[in-house]
C-alpha positions in Angstrom: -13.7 -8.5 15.1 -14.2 -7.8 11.4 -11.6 -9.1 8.8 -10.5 -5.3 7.9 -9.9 -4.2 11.7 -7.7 -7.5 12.0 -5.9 -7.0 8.8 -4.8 -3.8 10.3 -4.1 -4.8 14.2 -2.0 -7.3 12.4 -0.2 -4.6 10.1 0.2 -2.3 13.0 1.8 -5.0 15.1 3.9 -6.2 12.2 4.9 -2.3 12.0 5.9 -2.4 15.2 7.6 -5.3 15.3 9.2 -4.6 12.0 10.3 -1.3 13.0 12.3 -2.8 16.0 14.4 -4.0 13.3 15.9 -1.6 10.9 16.6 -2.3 7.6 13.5 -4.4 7.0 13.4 -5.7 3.5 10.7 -8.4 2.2 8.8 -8.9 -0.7 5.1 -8.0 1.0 3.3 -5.0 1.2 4.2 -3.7 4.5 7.6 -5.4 5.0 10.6 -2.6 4.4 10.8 0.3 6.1 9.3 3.0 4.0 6.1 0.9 3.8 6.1 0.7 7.5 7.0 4.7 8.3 4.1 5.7 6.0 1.4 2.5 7.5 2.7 4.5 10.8 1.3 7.9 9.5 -2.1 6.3 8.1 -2.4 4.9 11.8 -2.7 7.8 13.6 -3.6 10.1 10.5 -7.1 11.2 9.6 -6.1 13.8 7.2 -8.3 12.7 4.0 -5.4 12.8 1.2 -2.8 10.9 2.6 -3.7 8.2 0.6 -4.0 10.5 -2.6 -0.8 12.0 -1.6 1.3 8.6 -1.8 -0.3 7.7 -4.7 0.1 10.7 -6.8 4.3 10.2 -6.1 3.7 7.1 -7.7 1.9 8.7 -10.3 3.0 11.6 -11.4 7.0 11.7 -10.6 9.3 11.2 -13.3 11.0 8.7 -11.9 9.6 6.6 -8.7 12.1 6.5 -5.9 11.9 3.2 -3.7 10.6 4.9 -0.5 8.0 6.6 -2.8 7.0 3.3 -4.5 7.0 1.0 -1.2 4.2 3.7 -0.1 2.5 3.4 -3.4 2.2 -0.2 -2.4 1.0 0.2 0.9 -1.3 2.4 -0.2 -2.6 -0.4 -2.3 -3.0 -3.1 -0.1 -5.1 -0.9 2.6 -7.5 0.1 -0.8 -7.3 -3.5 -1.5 -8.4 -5.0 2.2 -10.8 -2.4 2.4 -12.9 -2.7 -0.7 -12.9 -6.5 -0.1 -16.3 -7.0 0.5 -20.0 -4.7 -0.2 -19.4 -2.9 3.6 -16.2 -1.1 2.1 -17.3 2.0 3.7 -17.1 0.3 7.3 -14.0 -1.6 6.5 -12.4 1.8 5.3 -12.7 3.0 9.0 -10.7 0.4 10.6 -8.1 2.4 8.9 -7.4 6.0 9.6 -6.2 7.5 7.0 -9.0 5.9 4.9 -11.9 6.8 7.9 -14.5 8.1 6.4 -14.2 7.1 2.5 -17.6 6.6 0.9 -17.4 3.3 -1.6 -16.6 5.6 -4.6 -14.3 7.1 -3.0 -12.3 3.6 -2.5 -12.7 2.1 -5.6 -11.4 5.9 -7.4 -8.4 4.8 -4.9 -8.5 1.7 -6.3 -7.8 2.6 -10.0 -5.5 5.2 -8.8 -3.9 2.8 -6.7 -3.6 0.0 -9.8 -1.9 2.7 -12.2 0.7 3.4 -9.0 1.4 -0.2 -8.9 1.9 -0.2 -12.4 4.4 2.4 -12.6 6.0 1.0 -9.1 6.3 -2.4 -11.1 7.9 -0.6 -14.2 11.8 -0.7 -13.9 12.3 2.3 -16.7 10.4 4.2 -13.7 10.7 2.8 -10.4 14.2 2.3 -8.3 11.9 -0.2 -6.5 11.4 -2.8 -9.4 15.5 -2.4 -10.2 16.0 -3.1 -6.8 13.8 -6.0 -6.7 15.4 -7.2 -10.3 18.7 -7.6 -8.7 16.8 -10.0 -6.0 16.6 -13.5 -6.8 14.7 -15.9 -6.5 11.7 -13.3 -4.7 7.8 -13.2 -5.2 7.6 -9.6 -5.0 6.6 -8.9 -8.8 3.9 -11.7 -8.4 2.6 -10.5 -5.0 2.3 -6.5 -7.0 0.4 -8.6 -9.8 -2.0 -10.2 -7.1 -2.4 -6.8 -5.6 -3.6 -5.3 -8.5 -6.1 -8.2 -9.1 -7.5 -7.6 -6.1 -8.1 -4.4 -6.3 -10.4 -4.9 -9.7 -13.1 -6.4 -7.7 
């Protein structure tokens, strides 16, 4: 099984298993609730700008609300696990929502999907990053910094 498809049987199941418990709140990509609803609707989604669509809230609102941003970052990761290696374009389709995506097409995600994490990050911006301020000690700044590291490659 290829890294990428297992990277996403293993979000989907933490979905679902995360989803069993309301409230979910953790400092990963996929592990609070909003994250999980919108990983739901990239799972069974093939409409081409649901990515786009999450990022741009990120983007372009004038402030970020938390569900918006903990999209953003879902968003992210999926961009990020999928342009990890040369063979994006097959990686891409273990993912629905990302089925499909020729390798400029990820890596345009990708810079998209850095600014997002920017603005996510930015607590002038983002109820997410106030929300995560007021959490101590956490890794979740850190893990949003990795994130966008890996999605330079």
């Amino acid at each position: 099984m290829s890294r990428s498809k297992h990277l996403f049987l293993a979000a989907l199941a933490l979905s679902m298993k995360l989803a069993a418990h309301a409230g979910a709140w953790g400092d990963g990509a996929f592990d609070n609730d909003a994250a999980q609803e919108w990983l739901a609707e990239c799972a069974r989604s093939t409409h081409p700008g649901l990515a786009s669509e999450a990022l741009d809230m990120a983007l372009f609102a004038s402030y970020v609300d938390a569900d918006d941003g903990a999209a953003a970052v879902a968003v992210a990761e999926l961009v990020a696990a999928a342009i990890a290696t040369d063979t994006a374009a097959s990686k891409a389709r273990a993912v629905p929502c990302l089925a499909g995506k020729r390798p400029e097409e990820l890596q345009a995600l990708a810079s998209r999907a850095r600014q997002a994490l920017a603005r996510v990050a930015d607590r002038n911006v983002s109820e997410l990053a106030q929300q995560w301020e007021e959490e101590k000690p956490n890794q979740w700044a850190s893990n949003l910094a990795r994130l966008a590291a890996r999605l330079q490659r």
